[in-house]
C-alpha positions, 0 to 999 in steps of 0.5 A: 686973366690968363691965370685966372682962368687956369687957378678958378675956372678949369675946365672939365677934362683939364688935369690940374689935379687928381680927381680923386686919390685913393690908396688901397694900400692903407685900406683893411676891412676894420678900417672907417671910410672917409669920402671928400667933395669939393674943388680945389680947396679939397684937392689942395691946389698947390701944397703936397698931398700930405697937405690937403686939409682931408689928410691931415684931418685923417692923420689928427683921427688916427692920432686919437685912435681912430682905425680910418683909411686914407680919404677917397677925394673926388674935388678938381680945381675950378669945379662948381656944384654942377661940375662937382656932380658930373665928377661924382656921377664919372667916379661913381663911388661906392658907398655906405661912407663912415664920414663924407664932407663937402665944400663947394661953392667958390667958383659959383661966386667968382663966376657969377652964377646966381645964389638961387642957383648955387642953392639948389646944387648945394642941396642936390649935392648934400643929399647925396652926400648923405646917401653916400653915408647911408642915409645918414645925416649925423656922419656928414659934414659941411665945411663953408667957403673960404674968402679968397678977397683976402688973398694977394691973388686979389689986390685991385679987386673989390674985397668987400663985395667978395666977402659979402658974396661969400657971406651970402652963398655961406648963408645958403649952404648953412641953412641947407645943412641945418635942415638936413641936420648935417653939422657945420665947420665954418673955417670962414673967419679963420680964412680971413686972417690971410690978410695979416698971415702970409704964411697961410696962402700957398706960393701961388699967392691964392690958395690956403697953404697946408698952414692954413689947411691944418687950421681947417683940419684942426676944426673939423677934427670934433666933428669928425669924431662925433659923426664917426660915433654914429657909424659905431 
């Protein structure tokens, strides 16, 4: 449980990764600008920085032209919706955003927290997503839940009450996004198939490797480009 604790449930002010990484360096004034929000599935708890599914979706950008700076993350390991948002109001980042993302919602299931509850954070969050975009709905994007059942980290779990949780809190954050008119990369069946490739879970035998997170990067990469569009 120990473990538990430190990989989903870390606390606020606890340093398991960055809370945000932005590198000025890579930064001009013609460059597009990305923001990422999420939790450890956006931080990339256990693989290098080069790993995390935001930067390797940046590079695939690049490699089509795209003049894009390094993605500004603000995502920690542990974070529900509500601790997202108090990440968010602490970094305050400046928008507009050419591009933001938003994956959250693991922890809420894992810890119990109730889907009505996880609804109205999510919605709270994806309007400020969008806010952080200029208003505009067409340059965000929401990517769903990953099932962590199927991972080692939990054998002797009911797997399939896992699922079928994470089924239900992907429903909500679909339905949020589809009202919105934010697009949707749902990387959930590709997660699934941890359970027959080993090599797409990180050492600690519960997060995604950066072999997954190329995968992610790889989906979403269509729907970087056609939101990107609208910041044309």
């Amino acid at each position: 449980m120990v473990a538990l604790c430190c990989l989903f449930a870390l606390p606020l002010g606890c340093g398991s990764r960055a809370v945000q990484d932005k590198n000025p360096d890579a930064m001009n004034d013609d460059a597009l600008r990305y923001l990422a929000l999420g939790d450890s599935y956006t931080i990339g708890e256990r693989v290098p920085e080069a790993g995390r599914w935001p930067v390797q979706l940046v590079k695939l950008l690049r490699t089509e032209g795209v003049n894009i700076a390094d993605p500004e993350i603000i995502a920690r390991t542990g974070w529900t919706t509500d601790e997202l948002a108090v990440g968010i109001e602490r970094v305050t980042p400046q928008g507009p955003y050419d591009l933001v993302s938003l994956l959250i919602g693991v922890n809420n299931q894992y810890r119990g927290r109730s889907t009505d509850e996880y609804r109205h954070g999510f919605a709270n969050l994806l309007d400020q997503a969008i806010a952080f975009a200029g208003g505009e709905a067409d340059r965000v994007f929401v990517v769903s839940i990953p099932d962590w059942g199927v991972t080692p980290f939990a054998e002797g779990r009911d797997r399939a009450q896992i699922a079928d949780e994470i089924d239900v809190f992907n429903t909500i954050n679909r339905a949020e996004a589809k009202q919105r008119g934010v697009a949707y990369v749902d990387i959930t069946p590709g997660s699934r198939k941890a359970t027959s490739k080993p090599e797409f879970v990180a050492g600690d035998g519960l997060h995604p490797s950066a072999s997954m997170y190329a995968t992610w990067a790889q989906k979403a990469l269509p729907v970087a480009l056609e939101a990107l569009k609208a910041s044309e």
